[in-house]
ROSE-4610 file (N, C-alpha, C; in Angstrom, 1 decimal, always signed):
// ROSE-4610
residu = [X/X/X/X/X/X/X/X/X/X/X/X/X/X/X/X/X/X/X/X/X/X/X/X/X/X/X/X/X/X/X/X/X/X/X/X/X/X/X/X/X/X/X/X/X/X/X/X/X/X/X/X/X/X/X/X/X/X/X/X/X/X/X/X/X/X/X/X/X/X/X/X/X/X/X/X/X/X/X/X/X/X/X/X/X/X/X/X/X/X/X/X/X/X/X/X/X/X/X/X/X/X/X/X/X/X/X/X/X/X/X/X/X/X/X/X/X/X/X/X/X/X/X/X/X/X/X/X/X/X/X/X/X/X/X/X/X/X/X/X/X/X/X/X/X/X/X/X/X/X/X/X/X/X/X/X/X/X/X/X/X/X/X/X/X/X/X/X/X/X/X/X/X/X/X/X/X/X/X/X/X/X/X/X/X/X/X/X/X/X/X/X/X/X/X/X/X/X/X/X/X/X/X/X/X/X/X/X/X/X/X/X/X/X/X/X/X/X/X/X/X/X/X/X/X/X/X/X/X/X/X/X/X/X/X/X/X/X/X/X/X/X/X/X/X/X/X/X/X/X/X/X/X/X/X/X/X/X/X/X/X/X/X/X/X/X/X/X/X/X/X/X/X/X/X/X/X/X/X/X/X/X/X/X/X/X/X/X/X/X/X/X/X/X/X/X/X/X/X/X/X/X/X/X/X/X/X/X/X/X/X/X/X/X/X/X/X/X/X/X/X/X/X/X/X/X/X/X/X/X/X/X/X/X/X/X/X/X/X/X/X/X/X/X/X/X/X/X/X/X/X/X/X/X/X/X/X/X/X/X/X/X/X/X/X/X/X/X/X/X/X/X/X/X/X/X/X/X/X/X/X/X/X/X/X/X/X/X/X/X/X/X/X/X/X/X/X/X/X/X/X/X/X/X/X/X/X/X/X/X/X/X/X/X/X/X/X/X/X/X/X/X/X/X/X/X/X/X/X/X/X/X/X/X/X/X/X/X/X/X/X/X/X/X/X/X/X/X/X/X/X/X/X/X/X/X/X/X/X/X/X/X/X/X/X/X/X/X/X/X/X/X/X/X/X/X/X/X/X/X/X/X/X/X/X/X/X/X/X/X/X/X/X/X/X/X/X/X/X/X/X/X/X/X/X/X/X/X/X/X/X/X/X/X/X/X/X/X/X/X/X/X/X/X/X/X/X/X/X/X/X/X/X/X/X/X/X/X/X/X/X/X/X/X/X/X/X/X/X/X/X/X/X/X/X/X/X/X/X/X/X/X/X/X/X/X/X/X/X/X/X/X/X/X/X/X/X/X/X/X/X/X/X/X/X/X/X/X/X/X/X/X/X/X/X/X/X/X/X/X/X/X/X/X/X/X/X/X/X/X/X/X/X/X/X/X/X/X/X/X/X/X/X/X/X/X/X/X/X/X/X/X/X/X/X/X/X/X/X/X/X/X/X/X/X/X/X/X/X/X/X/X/X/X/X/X/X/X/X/X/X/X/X/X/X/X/X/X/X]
num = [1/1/1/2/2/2/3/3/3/4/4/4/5/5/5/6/6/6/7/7/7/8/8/8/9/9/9/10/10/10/11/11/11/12/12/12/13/13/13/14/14/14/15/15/15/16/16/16/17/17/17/18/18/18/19/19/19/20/20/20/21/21/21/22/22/22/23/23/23/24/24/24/25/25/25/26/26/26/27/27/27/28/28/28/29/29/29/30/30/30/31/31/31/32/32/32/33/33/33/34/34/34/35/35/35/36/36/36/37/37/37/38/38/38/39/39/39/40/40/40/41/41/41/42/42/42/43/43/43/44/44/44/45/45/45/46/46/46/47/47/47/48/48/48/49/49/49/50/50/50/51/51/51/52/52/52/53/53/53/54/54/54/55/55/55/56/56/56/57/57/57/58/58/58/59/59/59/60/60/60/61/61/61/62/62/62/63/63/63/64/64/64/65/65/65/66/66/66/67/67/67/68/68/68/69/69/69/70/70/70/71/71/71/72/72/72/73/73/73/74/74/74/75/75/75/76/76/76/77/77/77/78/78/78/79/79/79/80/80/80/81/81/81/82/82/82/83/83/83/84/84/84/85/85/85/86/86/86/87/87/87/88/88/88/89/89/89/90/90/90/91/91/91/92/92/92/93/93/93/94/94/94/95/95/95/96/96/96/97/97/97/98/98/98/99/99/99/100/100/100/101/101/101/102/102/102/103/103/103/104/104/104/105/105/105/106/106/106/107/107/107/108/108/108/109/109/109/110/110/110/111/111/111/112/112/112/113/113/113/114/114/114/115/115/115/116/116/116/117/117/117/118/118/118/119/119/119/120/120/120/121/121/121/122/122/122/123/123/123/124/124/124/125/125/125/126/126/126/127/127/127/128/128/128/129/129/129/130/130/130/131/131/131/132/132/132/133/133/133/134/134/134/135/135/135/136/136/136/137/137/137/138/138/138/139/139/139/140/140/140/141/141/141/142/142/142/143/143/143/144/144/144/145/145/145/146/146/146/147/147/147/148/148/148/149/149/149/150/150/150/151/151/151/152/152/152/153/153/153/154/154/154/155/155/155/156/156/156/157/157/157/158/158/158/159/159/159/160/160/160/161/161/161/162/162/162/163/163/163/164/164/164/165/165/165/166/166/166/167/167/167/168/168/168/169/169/169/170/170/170/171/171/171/172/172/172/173/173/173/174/174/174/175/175/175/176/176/176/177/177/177/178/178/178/179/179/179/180/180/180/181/181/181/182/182/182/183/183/183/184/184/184/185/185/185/186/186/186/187/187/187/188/188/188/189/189/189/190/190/190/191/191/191/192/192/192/193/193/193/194/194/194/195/195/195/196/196/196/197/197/197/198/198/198/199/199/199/200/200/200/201/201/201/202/202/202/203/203/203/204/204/204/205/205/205/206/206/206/207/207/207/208/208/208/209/209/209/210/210/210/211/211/211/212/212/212/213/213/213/214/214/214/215/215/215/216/216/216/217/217/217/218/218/218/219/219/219/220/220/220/221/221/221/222/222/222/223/223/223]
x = [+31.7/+31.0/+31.7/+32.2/+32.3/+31.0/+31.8/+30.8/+31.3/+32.0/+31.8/+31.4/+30.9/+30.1/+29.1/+28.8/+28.0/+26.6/+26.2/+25.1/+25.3/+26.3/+26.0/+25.7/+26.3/+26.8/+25.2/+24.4/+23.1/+22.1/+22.1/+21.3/+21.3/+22.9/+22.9/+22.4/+22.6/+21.9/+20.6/+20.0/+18.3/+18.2/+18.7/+18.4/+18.5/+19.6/+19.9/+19.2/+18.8/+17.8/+16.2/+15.5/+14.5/+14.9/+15.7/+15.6/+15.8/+16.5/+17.3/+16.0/+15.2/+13.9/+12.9/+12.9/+11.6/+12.5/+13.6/+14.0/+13.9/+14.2/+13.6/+12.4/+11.7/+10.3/+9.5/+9.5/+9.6/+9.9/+11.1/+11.5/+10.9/+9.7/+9.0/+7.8/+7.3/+5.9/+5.5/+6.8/+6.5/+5.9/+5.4/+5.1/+5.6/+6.0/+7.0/+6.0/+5.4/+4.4/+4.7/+4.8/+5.5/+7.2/+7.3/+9.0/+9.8/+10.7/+11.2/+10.9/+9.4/+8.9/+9.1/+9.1/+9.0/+10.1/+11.1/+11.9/+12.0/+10.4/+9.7/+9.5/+9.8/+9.3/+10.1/+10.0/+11.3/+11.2/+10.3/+10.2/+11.1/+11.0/+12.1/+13.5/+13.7/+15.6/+15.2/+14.6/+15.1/+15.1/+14.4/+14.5/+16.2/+16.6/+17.8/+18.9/+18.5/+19.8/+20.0/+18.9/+19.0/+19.1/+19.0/+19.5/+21.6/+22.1/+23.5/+23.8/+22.7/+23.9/+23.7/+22.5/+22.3/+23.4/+24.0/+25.2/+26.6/+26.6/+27.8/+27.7/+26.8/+26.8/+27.2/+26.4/+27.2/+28.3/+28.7/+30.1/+31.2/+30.5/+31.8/+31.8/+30.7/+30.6/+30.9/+30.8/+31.3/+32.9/+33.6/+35.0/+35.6/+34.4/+34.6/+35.4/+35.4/+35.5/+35.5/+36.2/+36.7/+36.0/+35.5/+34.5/+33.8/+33.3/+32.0/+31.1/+31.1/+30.2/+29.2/+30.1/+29.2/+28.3/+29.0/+28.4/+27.1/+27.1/+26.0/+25.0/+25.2/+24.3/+23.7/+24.6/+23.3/+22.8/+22.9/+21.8/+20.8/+21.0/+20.3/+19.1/+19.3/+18.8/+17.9/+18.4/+17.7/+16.6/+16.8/+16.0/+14.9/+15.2/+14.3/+13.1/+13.9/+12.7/+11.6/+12.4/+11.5/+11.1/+11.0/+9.9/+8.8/+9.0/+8.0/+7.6/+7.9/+7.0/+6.4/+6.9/+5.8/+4.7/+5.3/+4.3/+2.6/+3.4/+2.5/+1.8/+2.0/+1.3/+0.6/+0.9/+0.1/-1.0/-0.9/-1.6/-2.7/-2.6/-3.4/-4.6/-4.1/-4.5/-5.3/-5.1/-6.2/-5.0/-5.8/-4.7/-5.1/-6.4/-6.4/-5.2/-4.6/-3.3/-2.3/-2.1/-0.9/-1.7/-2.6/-3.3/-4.4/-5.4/-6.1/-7.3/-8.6/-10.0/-10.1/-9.5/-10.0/-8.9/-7.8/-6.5/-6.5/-5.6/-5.6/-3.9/-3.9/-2.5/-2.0/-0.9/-0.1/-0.3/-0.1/-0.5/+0.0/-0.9/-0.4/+0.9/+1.3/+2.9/+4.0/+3.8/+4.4/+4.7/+3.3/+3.0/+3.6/+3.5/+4.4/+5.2/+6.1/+7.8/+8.2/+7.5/+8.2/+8.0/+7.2/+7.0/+7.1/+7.7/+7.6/+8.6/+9.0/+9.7/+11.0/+10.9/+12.1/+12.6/+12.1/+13.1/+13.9/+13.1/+13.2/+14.6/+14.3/+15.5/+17.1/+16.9/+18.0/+18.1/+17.6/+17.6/+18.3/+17.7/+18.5/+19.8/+20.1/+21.4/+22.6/+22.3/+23.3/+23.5/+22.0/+21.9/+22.7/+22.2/+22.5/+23.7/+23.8/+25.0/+26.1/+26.4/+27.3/+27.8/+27.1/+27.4/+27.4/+26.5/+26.7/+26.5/+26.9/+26.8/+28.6/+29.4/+30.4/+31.0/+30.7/+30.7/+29.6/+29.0/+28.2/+27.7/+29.2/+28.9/+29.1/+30.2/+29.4/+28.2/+27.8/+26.3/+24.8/+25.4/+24.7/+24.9/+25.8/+25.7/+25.0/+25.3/+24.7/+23.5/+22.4/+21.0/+20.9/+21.3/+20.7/+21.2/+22.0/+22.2/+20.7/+20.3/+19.2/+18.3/+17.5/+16.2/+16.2/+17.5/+17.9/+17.7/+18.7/+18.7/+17.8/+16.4/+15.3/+14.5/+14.6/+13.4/+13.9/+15.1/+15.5/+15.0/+15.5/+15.1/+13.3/+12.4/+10.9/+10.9/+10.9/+10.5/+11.2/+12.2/+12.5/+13.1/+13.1/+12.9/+11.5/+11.3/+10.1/+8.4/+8.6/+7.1/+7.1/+8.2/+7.8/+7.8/+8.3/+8.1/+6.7/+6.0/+4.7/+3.5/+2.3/+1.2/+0.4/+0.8/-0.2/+1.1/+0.4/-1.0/-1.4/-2.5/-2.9/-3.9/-2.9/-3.8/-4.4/-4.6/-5.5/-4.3/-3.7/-2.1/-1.5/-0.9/+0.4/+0.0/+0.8/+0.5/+1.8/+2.6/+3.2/+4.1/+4.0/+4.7/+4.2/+5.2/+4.9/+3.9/+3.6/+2.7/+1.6/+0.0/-0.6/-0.6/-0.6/-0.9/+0.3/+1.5/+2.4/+1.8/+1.1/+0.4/-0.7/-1.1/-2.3/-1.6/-0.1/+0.6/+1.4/+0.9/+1.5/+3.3/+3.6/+5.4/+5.8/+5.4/+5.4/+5.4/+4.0/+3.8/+4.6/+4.8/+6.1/+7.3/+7.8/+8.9/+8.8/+8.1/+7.7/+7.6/+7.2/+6.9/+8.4/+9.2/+10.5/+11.8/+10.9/+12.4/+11.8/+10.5/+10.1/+10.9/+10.7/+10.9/+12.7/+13.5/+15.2/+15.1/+14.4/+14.7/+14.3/+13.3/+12.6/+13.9/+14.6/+15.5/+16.8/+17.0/+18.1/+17.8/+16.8/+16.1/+16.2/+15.7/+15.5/+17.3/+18.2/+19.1/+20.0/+19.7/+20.4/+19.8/+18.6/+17.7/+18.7/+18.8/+19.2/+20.7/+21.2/+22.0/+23.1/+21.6/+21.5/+21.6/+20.2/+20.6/+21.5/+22.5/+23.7/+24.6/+24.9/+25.9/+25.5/+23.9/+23.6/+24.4/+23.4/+24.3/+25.3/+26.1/+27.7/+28.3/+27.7/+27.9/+27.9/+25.9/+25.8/+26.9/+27.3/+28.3/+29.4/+30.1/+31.4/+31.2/+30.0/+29.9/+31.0/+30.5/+30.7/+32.3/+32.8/+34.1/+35.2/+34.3/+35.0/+34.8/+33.7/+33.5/+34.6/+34.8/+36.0/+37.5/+37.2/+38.9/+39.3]
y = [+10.0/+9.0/+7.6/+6.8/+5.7/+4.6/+4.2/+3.5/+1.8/+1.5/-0.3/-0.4/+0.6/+0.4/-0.8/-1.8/-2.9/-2.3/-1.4/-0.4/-0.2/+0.3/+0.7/-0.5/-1.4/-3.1/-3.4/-3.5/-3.9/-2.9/-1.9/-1.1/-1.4/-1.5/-1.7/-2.7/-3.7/-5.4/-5.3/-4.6/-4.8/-3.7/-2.8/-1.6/-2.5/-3.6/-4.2/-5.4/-6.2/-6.9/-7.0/-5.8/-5.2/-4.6/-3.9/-3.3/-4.7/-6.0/-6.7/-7.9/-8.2/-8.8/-8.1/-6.8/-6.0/-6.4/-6.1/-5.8/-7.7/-8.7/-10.1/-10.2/-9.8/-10.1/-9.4/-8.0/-7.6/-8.4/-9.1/-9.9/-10.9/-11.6/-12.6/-12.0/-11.1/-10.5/-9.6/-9.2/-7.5/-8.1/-7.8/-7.8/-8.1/-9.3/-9.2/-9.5/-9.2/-9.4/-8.6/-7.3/-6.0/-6.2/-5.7/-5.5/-4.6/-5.3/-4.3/-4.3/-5.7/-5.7/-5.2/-5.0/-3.7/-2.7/-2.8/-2.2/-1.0/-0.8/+0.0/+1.7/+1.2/+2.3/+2.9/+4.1/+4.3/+4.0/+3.7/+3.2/+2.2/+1.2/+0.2/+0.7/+1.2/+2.2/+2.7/+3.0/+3.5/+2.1/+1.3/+0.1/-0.5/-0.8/-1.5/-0.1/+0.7/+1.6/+2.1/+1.6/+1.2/+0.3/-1.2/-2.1/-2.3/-1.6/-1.6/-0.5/+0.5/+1.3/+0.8/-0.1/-0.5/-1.7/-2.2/-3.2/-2.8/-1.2/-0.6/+0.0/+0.4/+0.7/-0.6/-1.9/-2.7/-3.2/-3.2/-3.7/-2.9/-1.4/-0.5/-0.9/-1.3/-1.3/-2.3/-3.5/-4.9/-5.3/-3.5/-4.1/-5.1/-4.7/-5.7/-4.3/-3.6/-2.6/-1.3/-0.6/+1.0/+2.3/+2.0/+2.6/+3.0/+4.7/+5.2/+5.3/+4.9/+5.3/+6.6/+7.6/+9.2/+9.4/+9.4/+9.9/+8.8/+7.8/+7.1/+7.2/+7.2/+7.2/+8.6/+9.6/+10.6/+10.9/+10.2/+9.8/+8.8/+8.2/+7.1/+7.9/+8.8/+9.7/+10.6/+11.0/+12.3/+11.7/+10.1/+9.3/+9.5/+8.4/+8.0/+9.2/+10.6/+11.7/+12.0/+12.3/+11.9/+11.1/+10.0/+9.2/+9.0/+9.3/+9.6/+11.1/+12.2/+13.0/+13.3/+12.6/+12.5/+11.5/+10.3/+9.2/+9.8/+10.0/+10.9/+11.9/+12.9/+14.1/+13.8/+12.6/+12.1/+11.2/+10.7/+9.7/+10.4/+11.5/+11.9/+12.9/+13.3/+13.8/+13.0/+11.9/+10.4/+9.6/+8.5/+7.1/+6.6/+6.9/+6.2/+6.6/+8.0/+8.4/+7.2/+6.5/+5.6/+4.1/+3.7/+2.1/+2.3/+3.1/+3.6/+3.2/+3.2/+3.4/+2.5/+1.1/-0.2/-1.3/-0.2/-0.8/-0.8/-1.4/-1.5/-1.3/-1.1/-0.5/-1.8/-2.1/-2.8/-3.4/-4.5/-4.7/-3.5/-2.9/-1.7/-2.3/-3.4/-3.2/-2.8/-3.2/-2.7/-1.5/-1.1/+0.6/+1.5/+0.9/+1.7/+1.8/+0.4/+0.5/+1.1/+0.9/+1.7/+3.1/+3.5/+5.2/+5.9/+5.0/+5.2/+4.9/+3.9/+3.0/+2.8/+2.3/+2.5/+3.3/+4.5/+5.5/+6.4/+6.1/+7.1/+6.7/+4.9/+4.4/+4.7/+4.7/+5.6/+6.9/+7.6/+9.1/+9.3/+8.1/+8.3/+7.8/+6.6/+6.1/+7.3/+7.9/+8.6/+9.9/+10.5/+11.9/+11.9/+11.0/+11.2/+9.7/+9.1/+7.9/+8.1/+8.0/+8.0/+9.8/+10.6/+12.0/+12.0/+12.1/+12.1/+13.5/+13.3/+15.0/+15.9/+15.1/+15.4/+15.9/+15.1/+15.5/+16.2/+17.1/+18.2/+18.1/+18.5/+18.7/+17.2/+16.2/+14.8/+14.7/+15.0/+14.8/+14.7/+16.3/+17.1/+15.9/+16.0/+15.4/+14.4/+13.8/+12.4/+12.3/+13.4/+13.6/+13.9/+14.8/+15.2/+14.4/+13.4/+11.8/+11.4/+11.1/+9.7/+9.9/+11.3/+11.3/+11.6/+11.6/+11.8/+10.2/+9.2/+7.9/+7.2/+8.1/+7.2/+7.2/+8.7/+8.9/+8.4/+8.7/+7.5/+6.0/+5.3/+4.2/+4.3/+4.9/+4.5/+5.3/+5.9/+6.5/+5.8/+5.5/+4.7/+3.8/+2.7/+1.4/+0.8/+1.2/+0.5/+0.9/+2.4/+3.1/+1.9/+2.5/+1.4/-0.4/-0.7/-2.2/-2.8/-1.8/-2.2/-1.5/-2.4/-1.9/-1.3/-1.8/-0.7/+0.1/+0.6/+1.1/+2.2/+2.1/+2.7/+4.1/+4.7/+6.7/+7.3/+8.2/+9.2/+9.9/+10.2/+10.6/+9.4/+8.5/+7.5/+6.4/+5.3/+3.6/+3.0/+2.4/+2.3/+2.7/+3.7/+3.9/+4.1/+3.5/+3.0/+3.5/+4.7/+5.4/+5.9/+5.7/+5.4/+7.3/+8.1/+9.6/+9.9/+9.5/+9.6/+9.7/+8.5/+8.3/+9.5/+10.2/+11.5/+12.5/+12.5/+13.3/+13.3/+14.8/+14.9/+15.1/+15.4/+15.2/+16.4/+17.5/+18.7/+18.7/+18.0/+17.7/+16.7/+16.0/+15.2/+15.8/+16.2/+16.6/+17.9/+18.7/+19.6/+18.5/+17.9/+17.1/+16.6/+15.9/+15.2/+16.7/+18.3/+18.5/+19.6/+19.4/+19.6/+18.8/+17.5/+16.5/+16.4/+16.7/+16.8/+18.2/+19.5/+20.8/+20.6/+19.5/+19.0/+18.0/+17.1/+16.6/+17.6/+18.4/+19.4/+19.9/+20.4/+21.3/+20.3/+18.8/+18.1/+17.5/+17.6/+17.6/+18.7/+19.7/+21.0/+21.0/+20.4/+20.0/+19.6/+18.1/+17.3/+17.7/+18.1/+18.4/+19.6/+20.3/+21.2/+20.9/+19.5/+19.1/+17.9/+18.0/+16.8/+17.7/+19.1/+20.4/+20.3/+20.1/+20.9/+19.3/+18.5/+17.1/+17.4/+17.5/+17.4/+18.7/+19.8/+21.1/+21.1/+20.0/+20.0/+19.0/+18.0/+16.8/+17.8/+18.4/+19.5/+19.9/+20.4/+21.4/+21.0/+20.1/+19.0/+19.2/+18.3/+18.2/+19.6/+21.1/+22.2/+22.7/+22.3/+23.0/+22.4/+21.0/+20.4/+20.7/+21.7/+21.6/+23.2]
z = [+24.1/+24.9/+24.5/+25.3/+25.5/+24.6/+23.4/+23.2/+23.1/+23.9/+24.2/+25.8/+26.5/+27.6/+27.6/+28.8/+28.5/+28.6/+29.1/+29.1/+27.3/+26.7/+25.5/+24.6/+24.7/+23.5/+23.5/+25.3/+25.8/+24.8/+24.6/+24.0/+22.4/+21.6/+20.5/+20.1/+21.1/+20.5/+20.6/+21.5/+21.0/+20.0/+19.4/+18.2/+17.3/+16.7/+15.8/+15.9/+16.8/+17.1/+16.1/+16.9/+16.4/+14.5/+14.6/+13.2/+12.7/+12.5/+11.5/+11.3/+12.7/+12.8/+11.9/+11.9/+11.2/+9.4/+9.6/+7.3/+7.2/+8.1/+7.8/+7.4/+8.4/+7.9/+7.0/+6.7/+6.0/+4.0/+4.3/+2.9/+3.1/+4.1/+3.6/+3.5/+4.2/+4.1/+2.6/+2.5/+1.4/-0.2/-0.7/-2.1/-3.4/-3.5/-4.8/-5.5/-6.1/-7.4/-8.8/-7.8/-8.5/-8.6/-10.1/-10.1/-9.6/-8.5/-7.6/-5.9/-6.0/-4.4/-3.6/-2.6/-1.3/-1.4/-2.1/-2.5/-3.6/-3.7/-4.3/-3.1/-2.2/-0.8/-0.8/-0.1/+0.6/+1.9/+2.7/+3.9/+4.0/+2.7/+2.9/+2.8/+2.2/+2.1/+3.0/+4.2/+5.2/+6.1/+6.1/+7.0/+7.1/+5.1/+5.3/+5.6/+5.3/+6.1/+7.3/+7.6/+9.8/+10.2/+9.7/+9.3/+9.4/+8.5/+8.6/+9.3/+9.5/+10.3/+12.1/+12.0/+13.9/+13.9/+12.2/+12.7/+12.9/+11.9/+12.1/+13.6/+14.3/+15.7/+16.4/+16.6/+17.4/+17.5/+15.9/+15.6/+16.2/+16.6/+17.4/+18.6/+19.1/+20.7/+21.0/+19.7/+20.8/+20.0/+20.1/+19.6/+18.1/+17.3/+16.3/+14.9/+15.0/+14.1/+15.4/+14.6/+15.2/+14.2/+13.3/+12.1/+12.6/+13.0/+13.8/+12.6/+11.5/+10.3/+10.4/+11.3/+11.3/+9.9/+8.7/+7.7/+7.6/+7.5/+7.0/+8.4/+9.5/+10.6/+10.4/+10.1/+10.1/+9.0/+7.4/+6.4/+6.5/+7.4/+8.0/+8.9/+9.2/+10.5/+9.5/+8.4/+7.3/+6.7/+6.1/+5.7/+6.3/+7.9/+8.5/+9.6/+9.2/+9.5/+8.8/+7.5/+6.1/+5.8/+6.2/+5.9/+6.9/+7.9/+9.0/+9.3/+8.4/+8.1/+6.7/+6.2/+4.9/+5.4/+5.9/+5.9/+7.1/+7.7/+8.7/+8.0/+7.3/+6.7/+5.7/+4.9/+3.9/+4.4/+5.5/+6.2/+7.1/+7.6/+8.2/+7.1/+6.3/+4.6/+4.1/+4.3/+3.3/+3.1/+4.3/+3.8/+2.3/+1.5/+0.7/-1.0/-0.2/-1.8/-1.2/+0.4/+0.5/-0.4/+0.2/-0.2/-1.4/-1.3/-2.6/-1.7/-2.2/-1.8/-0.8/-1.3/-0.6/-0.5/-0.2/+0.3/+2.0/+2.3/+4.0/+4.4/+5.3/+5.7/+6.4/+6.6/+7.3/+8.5/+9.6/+10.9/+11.6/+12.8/+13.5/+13.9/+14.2/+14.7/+13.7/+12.8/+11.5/+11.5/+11.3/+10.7/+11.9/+13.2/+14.2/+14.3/+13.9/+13.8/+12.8/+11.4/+10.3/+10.4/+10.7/+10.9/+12.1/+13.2/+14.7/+15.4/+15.9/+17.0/+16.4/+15.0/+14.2/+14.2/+13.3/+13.0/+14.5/+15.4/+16.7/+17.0/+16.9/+17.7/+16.9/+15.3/+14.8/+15.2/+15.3/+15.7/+17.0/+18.0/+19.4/+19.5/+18.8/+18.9/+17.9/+16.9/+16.0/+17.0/+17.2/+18.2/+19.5/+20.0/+21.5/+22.1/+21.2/+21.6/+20.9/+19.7/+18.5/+18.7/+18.7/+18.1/+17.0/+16.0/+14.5/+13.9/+12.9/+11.7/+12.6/+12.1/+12.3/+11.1/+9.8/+8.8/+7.7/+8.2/+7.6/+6.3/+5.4/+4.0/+3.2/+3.8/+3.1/+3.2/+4.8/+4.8/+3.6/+3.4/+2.8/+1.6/+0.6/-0.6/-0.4/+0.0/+0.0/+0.6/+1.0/+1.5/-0.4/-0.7/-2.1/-3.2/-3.1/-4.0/-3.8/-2.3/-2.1/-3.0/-3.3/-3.7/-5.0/-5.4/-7.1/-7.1/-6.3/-6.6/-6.5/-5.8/-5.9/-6.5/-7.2/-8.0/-10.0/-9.8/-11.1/-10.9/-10.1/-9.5/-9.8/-9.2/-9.3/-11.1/-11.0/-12.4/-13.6/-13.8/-15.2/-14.7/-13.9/-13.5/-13.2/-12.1/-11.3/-12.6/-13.0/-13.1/-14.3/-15.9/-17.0/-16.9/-15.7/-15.4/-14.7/-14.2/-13.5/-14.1/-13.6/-14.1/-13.2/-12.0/-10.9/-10.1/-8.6/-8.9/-10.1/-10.4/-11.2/-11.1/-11.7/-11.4/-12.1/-12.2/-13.2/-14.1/-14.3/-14.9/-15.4/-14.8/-15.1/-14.4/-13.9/-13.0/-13.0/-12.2/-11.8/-10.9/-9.9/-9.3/-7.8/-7.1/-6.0/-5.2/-4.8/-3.9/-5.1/-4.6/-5.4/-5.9/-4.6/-5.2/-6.5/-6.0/-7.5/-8.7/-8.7/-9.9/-10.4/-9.9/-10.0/-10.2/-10.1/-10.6/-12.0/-12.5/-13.8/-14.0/-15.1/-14.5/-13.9/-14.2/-13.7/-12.1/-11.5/-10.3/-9.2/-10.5/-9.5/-9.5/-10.4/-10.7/-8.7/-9.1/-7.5/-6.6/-6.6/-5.1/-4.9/-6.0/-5.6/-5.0/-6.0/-5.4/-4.0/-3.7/-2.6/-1.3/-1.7/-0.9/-0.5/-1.5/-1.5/-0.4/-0.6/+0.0/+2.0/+1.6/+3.4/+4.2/+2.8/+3.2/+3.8/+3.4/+3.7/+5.1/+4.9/+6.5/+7.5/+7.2/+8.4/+8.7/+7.6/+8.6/+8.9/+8.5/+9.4/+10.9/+11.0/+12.3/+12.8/+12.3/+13.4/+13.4/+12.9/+12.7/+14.7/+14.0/+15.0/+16.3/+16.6/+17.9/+18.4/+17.6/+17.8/+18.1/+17.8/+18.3/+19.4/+20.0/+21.2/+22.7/+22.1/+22.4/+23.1/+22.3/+22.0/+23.3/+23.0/+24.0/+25.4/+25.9/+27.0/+27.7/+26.4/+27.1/+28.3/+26.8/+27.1/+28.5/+29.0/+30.0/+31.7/+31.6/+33.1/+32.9/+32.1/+32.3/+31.8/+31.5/+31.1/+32.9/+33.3/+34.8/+35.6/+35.6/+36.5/+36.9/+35.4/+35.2/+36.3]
C-alpha cells in the first residue's frame, strides 16, 4: 500500500496527534511522587511506544524518512493488546487490585484512550496500513525482552525505591495486586504474562498475513 497517499499523511497526523497529546498530558498529569512516576505502568510503555511509532508512521508518509519501522510497530501492536487485555480482565475482576479500596480510576477519557481508542488506533495503522510482522522472529525477541525489561525495571528499581502501594506480601510495586503477590506468584503471573504476549502476537500476526493476502487477490485476478 501506498503510504504517502494524502488520505494516508491525513490519517497519520490525527493518530500522532491524539497519541503525542495523550503521552503530553499524561507527563503533566501522571504521578511523580513515586520514584519512577507514571513510568511505573506499563500502560505508559505502551503509550510512549505509540507515541514513536505514530511518528515513525508519519515521518513515512510525509516523505521525511523511508524507514517502515515493521519491527517496532508490531511490538508496539503486542504491547498495546496486552495491556488492554490484562487491563480489561483485571478491571472487570475488581478495579480495586488496579486503585485499591478507595482509589478512583482515571477521567473516562483517559481510561478509554489508554485501554481503548489508543491501542486500536496502533493495531489499525500497523495491521491494515503499514503491513506489519514482516519480521516474525525479531518480533518475537523483542516481545520476550519487554517483560523481562519490565519486570527488572519494577522489581529491583521501582519495588526497593517506593513505599506504596502497599500489600499483604510486599509494597511497592506499581499495580496494587502485585503487591498480594508472593515471589512465587509473581514470578507465574510475569511468565504468564510473556506466554499471553507470544499468543497475542502470533494473533496479530496472523491477521496481517490475512491483510496482506486479501490485498494480493485483485491485482493476481488482473493479471
Amino acid at each position: 500500500m501506498d503510504q504517502t497517499t494524502p488520505v494516508m499523511r491525513a490519517i497519520r497526523w490525527v493518530i500522532f496527534l491524539l497519541t503525542a497529546t495523550f503521552f503530553i498530558y499524561k507527563l503533566f498529569t501522571g504521578n511523580w511522587d513515586y520514584v519512577g512516576g507514571h513510568f511505573r505502568f506499563l500502560t505508559i510503555w505502551a503509550l510512549t511506544a505509540s507515541t514513536l511509532s505514530a511518528w515513525f508512521m508519519l515521518r513515512l508518509s510525509m516523505g521525511w524518512s523511508t524507514a517502515h519501522r515493521d519491527v517496532f510497530a508490531s511490538v508496539t501492536v503486542v504491547l498495546n493488546l496486552t495491556v488492554v487485555l490484562m487491563y480489561w480482565k483485571i478491571y472487570f475482576e475488581d478495579p480495586a487490585l488496579f486503585y485499591g479500596a478507595d482509589g478512583q480510576a482515571g477521567p473516562w477519557y483517559e481510561e478509554y484512550f489508554l485501554h481503548g481508542l489508543g491501542p486500536a488506533l496502533q493495531v489499525f495503522d500497523a495491521l491494515f496500513l503499514l503491513g506489519a510482522f514482516t519480521w516474525l522472529k525479531r518480533v518475537a525477541v523483542w516481545v520476550v525482552a519487554l517483560p523481562v525489561a519490565y519486570l527488572v525495571w519494577i522489581e529491583f528499581i521501582i519495588r526497593p525505591l517506593n513505599d506504596a502501594p502497599v500489600g499483604s506480601v510486599t509494597n511497592g510495586l506499581p499495580y496494587l495486586f502485585l503487591n498480594n503477590l508472593d515471589v512465587a506468584g509473581r514470578a507465574t503471573f510475569y511468565g504468564t504474562t510473556t506466554v499471553t504476549m507470544l499468543v497475542l502476537m502470533v494473533f496479530a500476526s496472523g491477521v496481517a498475513q490475512v491483510v496482506k493476502a486479501v490485498r494480493r487477490v485483485p491485482s493476481t485476478a488482473s493479471r
